[in-house]
C-alpha positions in Angstrom: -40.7 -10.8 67.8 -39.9 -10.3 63.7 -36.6 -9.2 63.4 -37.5 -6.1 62.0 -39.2 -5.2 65.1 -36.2 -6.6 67.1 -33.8 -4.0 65.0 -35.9 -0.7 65.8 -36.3 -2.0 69.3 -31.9 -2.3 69.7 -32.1 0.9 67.3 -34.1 3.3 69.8 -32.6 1.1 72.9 -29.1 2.7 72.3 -30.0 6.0 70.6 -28.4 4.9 67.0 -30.5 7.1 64.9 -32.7 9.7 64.0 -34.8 11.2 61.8 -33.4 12.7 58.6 -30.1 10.1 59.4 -28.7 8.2 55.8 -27.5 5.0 56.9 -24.7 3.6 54.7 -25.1 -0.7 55.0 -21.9 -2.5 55.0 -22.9 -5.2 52.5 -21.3 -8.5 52.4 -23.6 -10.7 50.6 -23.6 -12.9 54.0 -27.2 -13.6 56.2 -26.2 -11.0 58.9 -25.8 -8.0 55.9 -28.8 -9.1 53.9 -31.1 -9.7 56.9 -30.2 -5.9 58.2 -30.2 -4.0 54.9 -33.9 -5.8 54.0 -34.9 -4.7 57.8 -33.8 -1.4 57.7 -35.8 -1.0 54.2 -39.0 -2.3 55.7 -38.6 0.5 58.7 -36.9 3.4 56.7 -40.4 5.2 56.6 -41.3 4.3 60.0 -37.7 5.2 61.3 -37.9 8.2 59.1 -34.2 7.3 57.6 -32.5 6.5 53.9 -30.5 3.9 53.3 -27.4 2.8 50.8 -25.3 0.2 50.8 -21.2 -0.4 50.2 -19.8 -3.9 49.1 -16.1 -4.1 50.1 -13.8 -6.3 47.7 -11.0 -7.1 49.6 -9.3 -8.9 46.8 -8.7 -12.0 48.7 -11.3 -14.6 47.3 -10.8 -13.9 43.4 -13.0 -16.8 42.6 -15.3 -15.4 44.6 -15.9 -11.9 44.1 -17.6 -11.6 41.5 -20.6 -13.8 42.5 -20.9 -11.8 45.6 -20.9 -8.6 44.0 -23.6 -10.1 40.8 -25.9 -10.7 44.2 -25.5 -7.8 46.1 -26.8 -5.6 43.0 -29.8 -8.0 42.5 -30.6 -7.6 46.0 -30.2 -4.0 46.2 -31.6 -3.6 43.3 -35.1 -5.6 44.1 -34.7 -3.3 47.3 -34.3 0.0 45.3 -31.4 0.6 46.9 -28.4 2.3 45.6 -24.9 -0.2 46.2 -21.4 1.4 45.6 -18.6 -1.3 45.1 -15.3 -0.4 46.4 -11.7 -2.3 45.9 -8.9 -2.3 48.6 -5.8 -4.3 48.3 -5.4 -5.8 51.5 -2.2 -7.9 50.6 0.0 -5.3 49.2 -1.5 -3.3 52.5 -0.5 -6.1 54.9 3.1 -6.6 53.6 3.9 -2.9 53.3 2.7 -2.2 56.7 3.6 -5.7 58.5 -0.1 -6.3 59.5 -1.8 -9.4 59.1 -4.6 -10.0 56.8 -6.9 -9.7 59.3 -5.6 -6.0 60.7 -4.8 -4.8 57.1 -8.6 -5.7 56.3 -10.1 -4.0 58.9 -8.1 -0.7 58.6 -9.0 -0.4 54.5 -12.5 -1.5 54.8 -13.0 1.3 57.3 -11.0 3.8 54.8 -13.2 2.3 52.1 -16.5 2.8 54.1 -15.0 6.7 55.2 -14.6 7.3 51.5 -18.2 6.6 50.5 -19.8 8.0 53.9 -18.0 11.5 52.6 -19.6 11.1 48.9 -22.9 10.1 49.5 -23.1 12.7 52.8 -24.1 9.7 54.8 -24.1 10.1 58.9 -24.3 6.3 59.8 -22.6 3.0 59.3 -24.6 0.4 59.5 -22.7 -2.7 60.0 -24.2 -7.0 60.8 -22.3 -7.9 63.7 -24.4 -10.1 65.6 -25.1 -11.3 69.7 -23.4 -14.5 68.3 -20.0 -12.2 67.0 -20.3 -10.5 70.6 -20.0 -13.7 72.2 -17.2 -14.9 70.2 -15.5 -11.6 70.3 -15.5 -12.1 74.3 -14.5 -15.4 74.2 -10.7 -14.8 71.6 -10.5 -11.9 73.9 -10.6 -13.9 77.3 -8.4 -16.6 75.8 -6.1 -13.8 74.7 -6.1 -12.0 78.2 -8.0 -9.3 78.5 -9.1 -7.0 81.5 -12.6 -5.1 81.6 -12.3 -3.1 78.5 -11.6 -5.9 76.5 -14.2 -7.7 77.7 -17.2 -5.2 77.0 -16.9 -6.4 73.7 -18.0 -4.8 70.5 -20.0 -1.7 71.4 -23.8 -1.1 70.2 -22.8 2.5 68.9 -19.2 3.6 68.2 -19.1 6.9 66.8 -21.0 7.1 63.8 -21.0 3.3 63.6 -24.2 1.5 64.6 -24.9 -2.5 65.3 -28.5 -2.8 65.0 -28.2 -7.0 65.4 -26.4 -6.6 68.0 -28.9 -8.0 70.4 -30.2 -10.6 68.0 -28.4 -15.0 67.6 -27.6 -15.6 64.4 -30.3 -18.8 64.8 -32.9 -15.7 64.7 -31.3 -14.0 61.7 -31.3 -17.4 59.7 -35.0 -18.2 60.7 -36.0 -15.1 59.1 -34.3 -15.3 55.9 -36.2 -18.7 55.6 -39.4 -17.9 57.0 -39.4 -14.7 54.5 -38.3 -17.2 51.7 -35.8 -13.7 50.5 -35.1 -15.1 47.2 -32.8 -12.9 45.3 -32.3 -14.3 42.1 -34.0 -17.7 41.1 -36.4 -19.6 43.4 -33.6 -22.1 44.0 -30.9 -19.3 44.8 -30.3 -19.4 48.5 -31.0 -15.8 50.5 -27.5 -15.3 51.1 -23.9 -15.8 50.1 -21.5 -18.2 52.1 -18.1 -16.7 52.5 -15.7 -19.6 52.4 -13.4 -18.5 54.7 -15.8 -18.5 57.3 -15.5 -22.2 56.9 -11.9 -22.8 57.3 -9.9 -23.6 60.7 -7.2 -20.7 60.1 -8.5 -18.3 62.3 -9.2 -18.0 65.9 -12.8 -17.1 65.2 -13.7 -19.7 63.1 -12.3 -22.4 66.3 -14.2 -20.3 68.5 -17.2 -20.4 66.4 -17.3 -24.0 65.1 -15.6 -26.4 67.6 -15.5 -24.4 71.4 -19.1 -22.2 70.9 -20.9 -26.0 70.3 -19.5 -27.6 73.2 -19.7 -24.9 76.0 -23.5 -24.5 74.9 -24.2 -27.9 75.5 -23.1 -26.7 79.0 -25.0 -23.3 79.0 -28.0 -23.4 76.3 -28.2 -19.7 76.7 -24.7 -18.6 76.3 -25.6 -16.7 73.8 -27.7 -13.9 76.1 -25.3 -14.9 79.2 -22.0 -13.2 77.7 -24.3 -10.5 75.9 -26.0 -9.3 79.2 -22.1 -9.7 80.5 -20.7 -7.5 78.0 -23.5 -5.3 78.6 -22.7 -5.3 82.1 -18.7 -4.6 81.4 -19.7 -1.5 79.4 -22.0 0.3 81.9 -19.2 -0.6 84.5 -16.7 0.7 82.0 -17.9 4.1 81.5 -18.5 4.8 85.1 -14.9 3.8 85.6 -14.1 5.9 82.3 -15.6 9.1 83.8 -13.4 8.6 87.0 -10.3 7.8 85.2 -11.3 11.2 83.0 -12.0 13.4 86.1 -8.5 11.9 88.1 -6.0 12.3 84.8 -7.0 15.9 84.0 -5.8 16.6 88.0 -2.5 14.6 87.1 -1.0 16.5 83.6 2.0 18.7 84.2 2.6 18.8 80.6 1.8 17.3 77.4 2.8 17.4 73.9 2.5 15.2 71.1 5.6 12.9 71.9 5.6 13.0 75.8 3.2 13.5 78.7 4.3 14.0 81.9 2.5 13.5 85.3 2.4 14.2 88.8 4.2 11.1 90.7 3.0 12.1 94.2 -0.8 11.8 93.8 0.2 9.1 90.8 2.0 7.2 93.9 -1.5 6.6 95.9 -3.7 5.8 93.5 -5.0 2.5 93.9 -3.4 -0.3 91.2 -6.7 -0.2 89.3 -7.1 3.0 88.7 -3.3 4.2 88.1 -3.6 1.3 85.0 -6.0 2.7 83.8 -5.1 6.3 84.3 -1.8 5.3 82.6 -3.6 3.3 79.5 -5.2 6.5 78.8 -2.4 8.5 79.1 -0.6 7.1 76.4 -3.5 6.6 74.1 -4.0 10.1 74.3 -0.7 10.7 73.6 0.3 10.2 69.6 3.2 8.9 69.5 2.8 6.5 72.7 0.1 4.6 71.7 1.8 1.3 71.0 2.9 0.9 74.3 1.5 -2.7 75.9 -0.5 -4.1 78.6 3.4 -5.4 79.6 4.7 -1.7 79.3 1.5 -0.3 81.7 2.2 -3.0 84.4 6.2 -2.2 84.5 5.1 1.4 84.9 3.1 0.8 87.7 6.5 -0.7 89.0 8.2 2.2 88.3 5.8 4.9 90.1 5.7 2.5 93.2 8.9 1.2 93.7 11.4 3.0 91.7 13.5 6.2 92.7 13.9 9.6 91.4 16.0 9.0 87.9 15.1 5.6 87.5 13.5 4.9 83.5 12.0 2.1 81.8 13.4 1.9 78.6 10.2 0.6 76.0 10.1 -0.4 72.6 10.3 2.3 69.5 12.7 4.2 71.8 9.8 5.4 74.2 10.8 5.7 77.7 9.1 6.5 81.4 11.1 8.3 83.7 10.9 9.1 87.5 11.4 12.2 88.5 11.6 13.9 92.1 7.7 15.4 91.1 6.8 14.1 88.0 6.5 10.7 86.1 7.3 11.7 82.3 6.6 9.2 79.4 7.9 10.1 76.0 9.3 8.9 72.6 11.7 12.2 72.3 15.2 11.6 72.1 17.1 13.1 74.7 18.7 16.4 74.3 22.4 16.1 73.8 24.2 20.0 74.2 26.6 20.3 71.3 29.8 22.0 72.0 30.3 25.7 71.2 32.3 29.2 71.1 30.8 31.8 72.9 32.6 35.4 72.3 32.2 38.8 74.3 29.4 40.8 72.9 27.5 37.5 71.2 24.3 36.3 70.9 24.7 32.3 70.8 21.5 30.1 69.5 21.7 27.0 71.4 19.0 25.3 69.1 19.2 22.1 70.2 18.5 23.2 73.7 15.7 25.7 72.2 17.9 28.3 74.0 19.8 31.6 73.6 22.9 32.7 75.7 24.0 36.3 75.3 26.9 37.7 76.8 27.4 41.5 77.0 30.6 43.4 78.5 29.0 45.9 81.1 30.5 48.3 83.7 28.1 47.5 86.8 25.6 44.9 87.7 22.3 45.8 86.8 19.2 43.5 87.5 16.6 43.0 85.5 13.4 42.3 87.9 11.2 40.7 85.0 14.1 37.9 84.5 14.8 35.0 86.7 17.7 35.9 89.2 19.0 32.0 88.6 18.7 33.2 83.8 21.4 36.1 84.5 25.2 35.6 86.1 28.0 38.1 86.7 31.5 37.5 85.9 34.6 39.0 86.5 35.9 39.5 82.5 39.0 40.4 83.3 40.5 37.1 84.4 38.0 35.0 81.8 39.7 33.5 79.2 37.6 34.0 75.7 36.4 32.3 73.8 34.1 30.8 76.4 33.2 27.0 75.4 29.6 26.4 75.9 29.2 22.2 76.4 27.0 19.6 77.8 28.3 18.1 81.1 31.6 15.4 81.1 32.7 12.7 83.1 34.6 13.8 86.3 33.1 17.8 86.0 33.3 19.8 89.2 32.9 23.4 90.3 32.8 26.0 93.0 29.2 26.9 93.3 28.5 30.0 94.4 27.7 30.3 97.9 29.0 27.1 99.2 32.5 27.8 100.1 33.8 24.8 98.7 34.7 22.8 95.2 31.1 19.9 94.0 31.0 17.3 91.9 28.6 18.5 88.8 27.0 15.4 89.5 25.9 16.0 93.0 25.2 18.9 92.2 22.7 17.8 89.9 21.4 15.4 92.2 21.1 18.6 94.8 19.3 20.7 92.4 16.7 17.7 91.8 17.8 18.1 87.8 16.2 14.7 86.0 19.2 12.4 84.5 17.4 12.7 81.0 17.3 16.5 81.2 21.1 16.9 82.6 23.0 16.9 79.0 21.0 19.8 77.9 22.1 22.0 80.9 24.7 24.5 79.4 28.0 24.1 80.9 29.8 27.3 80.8 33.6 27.4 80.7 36.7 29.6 80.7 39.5 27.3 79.5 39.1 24.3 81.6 37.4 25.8 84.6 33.1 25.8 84.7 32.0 29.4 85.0 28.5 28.7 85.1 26.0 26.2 85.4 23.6 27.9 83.2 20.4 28.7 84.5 21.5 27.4 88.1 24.5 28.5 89.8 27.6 30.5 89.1 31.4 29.3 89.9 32.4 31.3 93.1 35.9 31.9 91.8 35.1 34.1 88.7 32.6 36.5 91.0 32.4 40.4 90.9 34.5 42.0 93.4 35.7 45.3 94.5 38.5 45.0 92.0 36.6 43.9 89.4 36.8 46.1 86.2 34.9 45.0 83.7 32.0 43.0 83.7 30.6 39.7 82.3 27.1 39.3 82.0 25.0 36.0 80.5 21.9 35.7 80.0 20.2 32.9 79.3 16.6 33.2 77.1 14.5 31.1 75.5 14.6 30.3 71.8 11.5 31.9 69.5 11.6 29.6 66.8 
């Protein structure tokens, strides 16, 4: 089969364009480019498609360059097709980022590519990676450690980007060059360019490709096609598992934001390991500022939601942290909340913002319930033997009170254990006081010594709201 014929084949087989699509060619000058930008010429009219091309100048070849760019412009030119030329600066980019060459590369290249996609109107990228890159990419990523994901290897279609030689060996794309003697600029110019560093040791790839590839194929003469119907094989199984993982996690989410997601731990508890890995993987990478959490980091978690206790945590890198509650599992980057210490007056409306809270306390003559507010949001206090200011804190070492109800003085600390409060969420709880004695445990229980009673006079009420910021 030509090659051309081989692209519209992989092109219909995974749905990569259509008509009236503009494909923007990621042009390097190298056989796998040149071979797909001069196939995709030859079927534009058939395929019913335009196409441009980019060249990327990553700045890291200098003595390069500028051959690569004189013989993209002949070729596209001979092709009559347009070529923009874009510079990134992928060192500057590296160091300022602490990536390596390889990472900062690939994240400008695409930025590049976005940039000229958006000018030209273009609704494809078109880019050369080959059946041989798919079997190499398996291979660092196996040697790496990798699970099912990582093992699908590069996907055919990704968003807007397309892989029409995907399918095809890089014996096949060389074969047509030379069969199709694609001369670009003198009869004794080669068809293609030869990046140099594809010929250097310094990179996994480039082992993978020139030292372990050789020898396992004298093994497997078709290893090639064997790890591309693999990969194949790992995608189809992927997305079945995908659309599981998708259905179970939107039954798990109690809450999300951008800096924490929490989850149910009951139904998280008996999932089997390898769904609740995955479940978790896509948790965080839904989940902005979690996403740099490892394979490490997943594993511990499953740990954690097994074996761990209520108010056990993982503490992770970048200060992210997954706690166990009594009903939920919460993962988040937030800091926190600490309850600064405060004055609260009769008659006074007191902000709590870091709490996102608002305690008002109003002098009343009787005890007057407001059914719309939460019996545990509103307390009654005897004012006359209050001693104001009232402090407003966050909980201390050795804290006790008499809760309401219970006859008898409690540790704040067991009480928090009682009330099934999570340890990360207990500095935030307002403690109440009048002089050194807790009035209130805001939002739970009152202190049974300061309580409205027959001789009570005047009356104490708080109230605790949320903050509208």
């Amino acid at each position: 089969m030509r090659l051309p014929d081989r692209i519209k084949a992989t092109i219909k087989k995974y749905s990569m364009c259509i008509q009236g699509d503009h494909l923007l060619v990621g042009l390097s000058g190298g056989p796998d480019s040149v071979s797909l930008l001069t196939s995709l010429c030859e079927l534009k009219q058939n395929l019913e498609i335009s196409v441009t091309a980019a060249y990327i100048d990553h700045g890291l070849r200098a003595d390069e360059i500028p051959a690569e760019i004189a013989f993209c412009n002949t070729l596209c030119s001979r092709l009559g097709v347009q070529l923009f030329v874009k510079t990134i600066k992928v060192k500057s980019y590296a160091s300022e980022n602490k990536k390596n060459l390889q990472e900062a590369a690939r994240d400008l290249r695409y930025s590049a590519f976005d940039e000229i996609i958006r000018e030209i109107g273009a609704t494809k990228l078109a880019l050369g990676h080959n059946a041989n890159d798919q079997a190499e990419t398996m291979l660092m990523r196996l040697f790496r450690g990798a699970g099912m994901t990582g093992l699908s290897g590069i996907p055919p279609v990704r968003g807007i980007i397309i892989r029409p030689l995907i399918e095809t060996e890089r014996v096949e794309i060389e074969k047509f060059l030379s069969d199709n003697n694609l001369k670009v600029g003198t009869h004794s110019d080669p068809p293609y360019v030869v990046d140099s560093s594809n010929l250097k040791d310094e990179y996994l790839r480039n082992k993978i490709r020139r030292h372990i590839m050789p020898e396992i194929r004298k093994h497997n003469a078709e290893l090639i096609s064997t790890l591309s119907r693999t990969a194949d094989i790992m995608r189809d199984e992927e997305r079945y598992l995908e659309l599981i993982v998708t259905k179970t996690l939107m039954r798990l989410i109690s809450r999300k934001s951008d800096k924490a997601i929490e989850l149910f731990a009951a139904p998280l508890e008996m999932l089997d390991n390898v769904l609740l890995r995955r479940v978790l993987r896509r948790a965080v990478d839904e989940t902005a500022s979690l996403r740099a959490i490892s394979f490490v980091n997943i594993e511990d978690m499953m740990v954690l939601i097994k074996k761990g206790r209520a108010g056990d945590r993982l503490h992770l890198h970048n200060n992210i942290r997954a706690i166990k509650g009594y009903s939920t599992v919460k993962i988040t980057s937030e800091p926190p909340i600490k309850l600064d210490n405060h004055k609260l007056n009769a008659n006074e409306i007191l902000p709590l913002k870091e709490a996102t809270l608002v305690l008002q306390s109003t002098i009343a003559d009787t005890i007057e319930r407001d059914p719309a507010v939460r019996a545990k949001d509103v307390a009654f206090f005897n004012a006359s033997i209050l001693k104001f200011p009232l402090s407003v804190r966050h909980r201390k070492s050795g804290d006790f009170f008499y809760p309401a109800g219970f006859g008898k003085k409690k540790k704040l600390q067991d009480f928090f254990v009682d009330e099934k409060i999570p340890r990360d969420e207990r500095d935030a709880v307002p403690i109440v006081t009048s002089g050194d004695d807790i009035i209130w445990v805001a939002g739970y229980r009152a202190d049974d010594r300061y309580k409205v009673d027959k001789s009570t006079g005047s009356i104490l009420k708080l109230q605790l709201k949320p903050l509208k910021i």
